[in-house]
C-alpha positions in Angstrom: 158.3 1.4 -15.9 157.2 5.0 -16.5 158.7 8.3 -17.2 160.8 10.5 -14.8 158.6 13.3 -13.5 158.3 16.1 -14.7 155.7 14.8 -17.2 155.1 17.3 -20.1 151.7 17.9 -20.2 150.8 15.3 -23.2 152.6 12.8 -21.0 151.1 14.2 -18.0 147.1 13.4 -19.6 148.3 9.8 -20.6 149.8 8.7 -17.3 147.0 10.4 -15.5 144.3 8.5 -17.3 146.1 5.2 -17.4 146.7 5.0 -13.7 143.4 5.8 -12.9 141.4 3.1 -14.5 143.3 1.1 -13.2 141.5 -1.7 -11.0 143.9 -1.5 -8.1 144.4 2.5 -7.9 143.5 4.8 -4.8 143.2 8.5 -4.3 144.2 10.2 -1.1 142.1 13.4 -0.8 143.3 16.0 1.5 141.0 18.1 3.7 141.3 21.3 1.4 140.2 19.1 -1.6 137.3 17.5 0.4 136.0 21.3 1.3 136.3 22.5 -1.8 134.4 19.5 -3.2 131.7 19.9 -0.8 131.7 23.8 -1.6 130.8 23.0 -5.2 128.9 20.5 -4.5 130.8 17.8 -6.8 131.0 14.1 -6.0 134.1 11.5 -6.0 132.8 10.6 -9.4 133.4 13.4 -10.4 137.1 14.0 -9.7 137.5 10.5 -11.0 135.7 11.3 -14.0 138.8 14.7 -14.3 141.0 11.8 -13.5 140.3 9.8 -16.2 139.0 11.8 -18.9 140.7 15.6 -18.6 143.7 16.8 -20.2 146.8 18.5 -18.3 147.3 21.7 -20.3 150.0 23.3 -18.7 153.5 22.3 -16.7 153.8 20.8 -13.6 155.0 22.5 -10.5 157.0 20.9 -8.1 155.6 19.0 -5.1 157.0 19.5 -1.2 158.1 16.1 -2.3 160.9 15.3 -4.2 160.5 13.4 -7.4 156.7 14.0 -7.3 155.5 17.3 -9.1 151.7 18.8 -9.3 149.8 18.6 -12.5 146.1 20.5 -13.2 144.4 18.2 -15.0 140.5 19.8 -16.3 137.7 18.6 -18.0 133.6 18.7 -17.7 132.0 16.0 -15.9 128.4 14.5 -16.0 127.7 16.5 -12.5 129.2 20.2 -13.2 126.3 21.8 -15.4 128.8 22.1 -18.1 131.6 23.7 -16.2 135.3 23.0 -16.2 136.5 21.3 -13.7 140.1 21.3 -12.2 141.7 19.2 -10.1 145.2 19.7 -9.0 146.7 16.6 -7.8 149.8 14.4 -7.0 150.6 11.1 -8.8 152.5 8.2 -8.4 152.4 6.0 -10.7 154.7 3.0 -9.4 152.1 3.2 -6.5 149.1 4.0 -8.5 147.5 6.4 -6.5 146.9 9.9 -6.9 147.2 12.9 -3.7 144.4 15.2 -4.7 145.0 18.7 -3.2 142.3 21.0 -5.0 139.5 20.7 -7.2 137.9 23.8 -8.3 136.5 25.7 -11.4 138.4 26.3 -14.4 136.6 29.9 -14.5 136.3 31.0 -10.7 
């Protein structure tokens, strides 16, 4: 059992990394997060690599959903020339998956 959202953001980073190295956890990307991939020319590895590795810095805001809020969660990956990159994205952990709704750079 896990924490009621909202997650502060040390919380936030822990959960986040735990549920997605998890062996049976799934991402749902949503059109806007697929074209700003493809804009930036960043891979899925890559927003798993935020997933797993990148810290959440700063509170949640809610989600259309209730009970689900939307954490920015950044970091560098192998692929982004030594940029940050942010993804904002959805989780649930009792269904370990993730909604991804942006990803973007931390300095744009």
């Amino acid at each position: 059992m896990t924490l009621p959202q909202p997650w502060s953001p040390a919380q936030a980073t822990k959960l986040v990394n735990e549920l997605a190295i998890r062996p049976s956890f799934t991402v749902c990307y949503t059109q806007h997060a697929k074209e700003q991939m493809l804009e930036r020319d960043l891979i899925v590895g890559d927003v798993l690599y935020v997933l797993r590795h990148g810290f959440v810095y700063e509170e949640p805001e809610f989600s259309t959903r209730p009970g689900f809020y939307k954490y920015r969660i950044e970091t560098r990956t192998p692929n982004s020339n030594n940029r940050l990159v942010r993804v904002v994205a959805i989780p649930d952990y009792r269904g370990c998956s993730i909604k991804l709704i942006t990803v973007m750079w931390v300095d744009e």
